[in-house]
N, C-alpha and C positions, 0 to 999 in steps of 0.2 A: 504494500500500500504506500502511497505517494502523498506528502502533502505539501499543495502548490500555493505559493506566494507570487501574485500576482499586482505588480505597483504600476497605475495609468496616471500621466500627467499629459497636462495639453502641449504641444509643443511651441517650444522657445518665442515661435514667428506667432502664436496665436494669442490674441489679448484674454487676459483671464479675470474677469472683471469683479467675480465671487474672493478672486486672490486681493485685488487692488481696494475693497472694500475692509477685507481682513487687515491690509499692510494701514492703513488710514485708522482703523478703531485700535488697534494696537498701538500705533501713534499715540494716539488721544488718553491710550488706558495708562498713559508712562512707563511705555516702553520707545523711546525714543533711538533706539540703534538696531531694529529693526528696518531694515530696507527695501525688503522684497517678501509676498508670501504670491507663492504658488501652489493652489489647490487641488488635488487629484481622488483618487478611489483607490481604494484596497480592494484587491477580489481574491479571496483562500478557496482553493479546490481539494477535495480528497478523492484518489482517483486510484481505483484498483489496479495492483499488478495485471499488467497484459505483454502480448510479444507484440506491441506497437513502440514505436520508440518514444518515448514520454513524454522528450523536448519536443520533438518536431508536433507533437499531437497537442502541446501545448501552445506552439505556435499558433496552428491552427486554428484553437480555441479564440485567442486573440485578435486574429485576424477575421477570423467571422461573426464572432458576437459578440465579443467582451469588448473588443477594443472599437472606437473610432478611428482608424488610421489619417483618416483626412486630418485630424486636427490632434489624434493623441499618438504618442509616443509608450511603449509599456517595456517594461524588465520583468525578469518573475524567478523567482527560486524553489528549485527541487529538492526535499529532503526525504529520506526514505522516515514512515512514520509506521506505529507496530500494528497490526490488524485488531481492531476492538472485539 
């Protein structure tokens, strides 16, 4: 059993306006050296041993529903996890 860590942010070129709202109230809350926030999504998968290859099936995942490619960017980590 696998279990996948899966980290989406918008990309660099895309204004993140949920972020630019965070970095302003954080401002205000006295935290003044705060300079930037960039807001994303977490997505955990737990995914049964199989003979497919895990990364590439996790690619996959990403590229067809988890992720928006047009405008996100994602990374994700594989740990092997013990069978409940």
């Amino acid at each position: 059993m696998y279990k996948v860590k899966v980290f989406v942010t918008l990309k660099e070129s895309v204004i993140d306006p949920e972020g630019a709202a965070a970095t302003k109230e954080l401002k205000k809350s006295n935290f003044p050296e705060v300079e930037n926030v960039r807001v994303g999504k977490y997505v955990e998968l737990t995914i049964d041993k199989t003979d497919k290859n895990v990364e590439e099936a996790v690619h996959e995942m990403c590229k067809n529903l988890l992720v928006n490619t047009e405008v996100e960017d994602y990374r994700f980590e594989i740990e092997e996890a013990a069978a409940k």
